[in-house]
Structures are given as structure tokens and as C-alpha cells.
C-alpha positions, 0 to 999 in steps of 0.5 A, a space after each residue: 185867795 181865790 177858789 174855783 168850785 166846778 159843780 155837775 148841773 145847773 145851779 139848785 138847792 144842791 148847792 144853796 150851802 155855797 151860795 148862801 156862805 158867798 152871800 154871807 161873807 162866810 168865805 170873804 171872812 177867811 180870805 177867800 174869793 170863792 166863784 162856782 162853776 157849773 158843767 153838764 156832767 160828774 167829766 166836767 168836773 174831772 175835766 177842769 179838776 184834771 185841767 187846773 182850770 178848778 181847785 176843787 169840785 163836787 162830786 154827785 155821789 160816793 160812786 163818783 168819788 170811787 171811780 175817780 180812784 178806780 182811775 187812778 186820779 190824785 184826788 179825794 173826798 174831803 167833806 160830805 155836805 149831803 148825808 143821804 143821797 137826794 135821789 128818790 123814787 116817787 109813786 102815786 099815793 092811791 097805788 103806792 108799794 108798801 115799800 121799796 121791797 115790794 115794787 114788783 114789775 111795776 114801770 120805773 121811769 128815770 128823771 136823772 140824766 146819770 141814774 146808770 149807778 144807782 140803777 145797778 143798786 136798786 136792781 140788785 137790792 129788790 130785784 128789779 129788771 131792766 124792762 122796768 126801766 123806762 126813760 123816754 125821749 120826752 121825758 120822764 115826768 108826763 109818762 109817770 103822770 099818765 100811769 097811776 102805778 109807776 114810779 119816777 126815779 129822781 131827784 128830792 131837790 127837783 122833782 117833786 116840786 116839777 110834780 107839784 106844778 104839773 099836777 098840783 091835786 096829786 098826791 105822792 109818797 117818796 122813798 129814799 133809797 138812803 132810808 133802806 140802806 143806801 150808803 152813799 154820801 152826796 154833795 161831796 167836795 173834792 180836792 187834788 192831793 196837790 191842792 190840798 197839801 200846798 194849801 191846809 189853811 185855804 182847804 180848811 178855811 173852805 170847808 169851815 165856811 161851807 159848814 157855817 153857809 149850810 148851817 145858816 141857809 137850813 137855819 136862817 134866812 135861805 133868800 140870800 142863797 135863793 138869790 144867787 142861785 136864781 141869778 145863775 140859772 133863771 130857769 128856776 122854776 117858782 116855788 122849787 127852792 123853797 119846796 127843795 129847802 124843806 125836803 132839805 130839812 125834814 128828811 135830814 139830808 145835811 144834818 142826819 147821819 154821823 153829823 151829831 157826832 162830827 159836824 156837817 160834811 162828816 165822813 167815817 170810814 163805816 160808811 166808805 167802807 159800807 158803800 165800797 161793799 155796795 158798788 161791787 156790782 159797778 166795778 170790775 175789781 175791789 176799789 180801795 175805798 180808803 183812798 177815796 177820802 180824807 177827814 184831815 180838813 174837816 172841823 174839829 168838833 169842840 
């Protein structure tokens, strides 16, 4: 059977776990002709989900998901490959804050074209102001560079591997906004209501293989994955995957969470419900959450 993945942005190690279970076979095993699709932005996955021209998408962020209820759309989460978001702030290790709390009106510059939601997060939580906020038209990353006390909002796959290659000598520290509290999930997987009522056996057998594929690019081998995300976006920069893999793994992006308890792609109503709570300030009315997700597909734990 043949799957359609529409993904927002181009080919990164977000996506490794699927590539790596298309080099794998992981997918073949089950029956399934698996192809990813990448688009600009989170509309161009709704777009071909809406469309038909996809069986399932990705969304970036438990805010997507939400909206996409806020909307009224016919479709749900149905596993969650990234327990923490990967969108960090990074400071300058000789002027670094002690932490996230004490960033105090030092400038804040966006690397990330959809930082709008996160944005109303950070400013809420530690009491920010949008002069702070600074996205220049040449980019984020020289701006942060030339200023000792800044820090760049970005993202952990990307970001600090481009730092390293333009300012090798520097030293950083990050902060993860899902160590402070951040509840959303990232690298979510979305299936229409009616996909996924004609086609359990298919949906299941995907999210299995994604599991096994995510399992095996963190464990074992990840050049299969790399291979196929290069082929896909040849402007990979060198080195960047393999420094995203290992961000991947010590800061327990796929494998933290509620992943010991329930497997990879794991989801629980406390974390919906918690992240809900923190997106008020996004959306002009209480969203119910628990029409965001399903855990119906996801494996059972032996």
C-alpha cells in the first residue's frame, strides 16, 4: 500500500526515523510503499492532507495539531515521535543567564520561519517584550554572532551545527524550553479520521515501522537515514546530521518523556491537557484538546 508523508520543510534529521525505516525496509516489511513529501510551511501539510493528495502528514508542534481542531479539521494525532520540542534558545557561553528566567531585556533573535506560537509561550513565561524580538531581513545567525549578549531562538537539529561552522571557536549553551515546562510534543504524525477508520492495519503497521526506523537511526547505523536525507536536500550542510543525531540523543528528544512507560511516538492525555493549559493565550477559546489525538495506533507495550 503505498503512504503519502507531507512534512513541513526541507529533509532534516527531524525526519531521519522515516527515512531511515524507508532504508531499512522497516516499511516494505509490512506492505507498505512509503514516499515523503516536503512542503514550506505546517498549510502545506493541511493543504494536501485536506486535498487527499497525502494519507498522512507531520505536524511541527502540539500548537499545529491544536488549531487544526480549532478548525474543525477531521483529523488527529496519532503518535509523537519527538517528546520535546527541538526549538532552543542559545546564548554565548561568556555572557549566558543563569537560565531561561533570568533573560532580562537581553535581544532575542528568531532563526525559525514559524516562531509566532512559541513566541507568545516564552513571552508569557519569563516575561518578555516584543522589542526584544528581532528578526532581521539577513537572518538571525550573523546578528546573534556580532552581539556577545544575545540569544538566537532556533532550532536543536539545525542551528548549532550552522553556528559551529560559522564561528567554530565559539562556545555555546543551550536551553530547552521543554526542560522548563514546555509541554508540547514535536514530529507529530497526523492521520484524517477517515484514513484511519479504512485503514487500522495500514496506520498501525506505519507507526510500528516509524518506531523500529527511529529505534534503529538512534541505536545503530544512522548513514542509511543520512543518505536519504542528503539525496533529498543536497544543500545539507556537512557534519550537520551527525551533530543533530547526537543533540537527538543526549538531550532525550525521542527517547524522554513518557517513552519508558509506553514506547516511542508516546502520547498521554496529562501532557494534552497540560500543553492545552499553556496555548490559552494563542487561541480565542478553550480548544478540546481531547480531540487532538488518539492513542488507538500506537504499539502495545509487551
Amino acid at each position: 500500500m503505498r503512504l503519502r508523508l507531507a512534512v513541513p520543510g526541507p529533509a532534516r534529521a527531524d525526519h531521519a526515523g522515516f527515512y531511515q525505516a524507508i532504508a531499512s525496509g522497516a516499511y516494505a516489511r509490512r506492505g507498505l510503499n512509503v514516499q515523503i513529501f516536503h512542503g514550506n510551511t505546517a498549510n502545506d501539510v493541511s493543504a494536501r492532507l485536506a486535498s487527499g493528495n497525502a494519507e498522512l502528514g507531520l505536524a511541527k508542534d502540539s500548537f499545529a495539531v491544536l488549531r487544526m481542531v480549532t478548525e474543525r479539521a477531521p483529523v488527529k494525532a496519532v503518535a509523537a515521535y519527538f517528546q520535546k520540542d527541538p526549538r532552543v534558545l542559545i546564548a554565548h557561553a561568556a555572557d549566558a543567564p543563569r537560565d531561561l528566567g533570568n533573560l532580562g531585556d537581553r535581544p532575542l533573535f528568531i532563526e525559525d520561519a514559524d516562531w509566532s506560537d512559541i513566541w507568545s509561550w516564552l513571552q508569557t513565561r519569563y516575561n518578555l517584550s516584543n522589542e526584544q524580538l528581532q528578526r532581521p531581513d539577513e537572518g538571525a545567525l550573523q546578528p546573534f554572532l556580532d552581539q556577545n549578549n544575545s540569544l538566537l531562538i532556533g532550532s536543536l537539529t539545525r542551528d548549532p551545527a550552522a553556528i559551529s561552522v560559522a564561528a567554530p571557536d565559539l562556545r555555546l549553551r543551550r536551553y530547552l524550553p521543554a526542560d522548563d515546562g514546555y509541554a508540547s510534543y514535536s514530529s507529530i504524525v497526523l492521520a484524517p479520521n477517515a484514513f484511519a477508520r479504512d485503514n487500522t492495519e495500514a496506520l498501525r503497521n506505519f507507526i510500528a515501522a516509524s518506531v523500529e526506523g527511529w529505534h534503529t537511526y538512534l541505536s545503530d547505523d544512522p548513514e542509511p537515514a543520512h543518505a536519504l536525507i542528503r539525496r533529498a536536500n543536497p544543500a545539507t550542510p556537512q557534519g550537520s546530521l551527525e551533530m543533530a543525531r547526537d543533540l537527538l540523543i543526549s538531550e532525550d528528544v525521542v527517547t524522554g518523556g513518557d517513552t519508558a512507560l509506553y514506547g516511542l511516538g508516546a502520547m498521554t492525555a496529562e501532557r494534552w491537557q497540560a500543553f492545552a493549559e499553556q496555548s490559552r493565550a494563542v487561541f480565542s477559546s478553550e480548544v478540546d484538546w481531547r480531540a487532538a489525538y488518539t492513542t488507538d495506533y500506537l504499539p502495545t507495550r509487551k
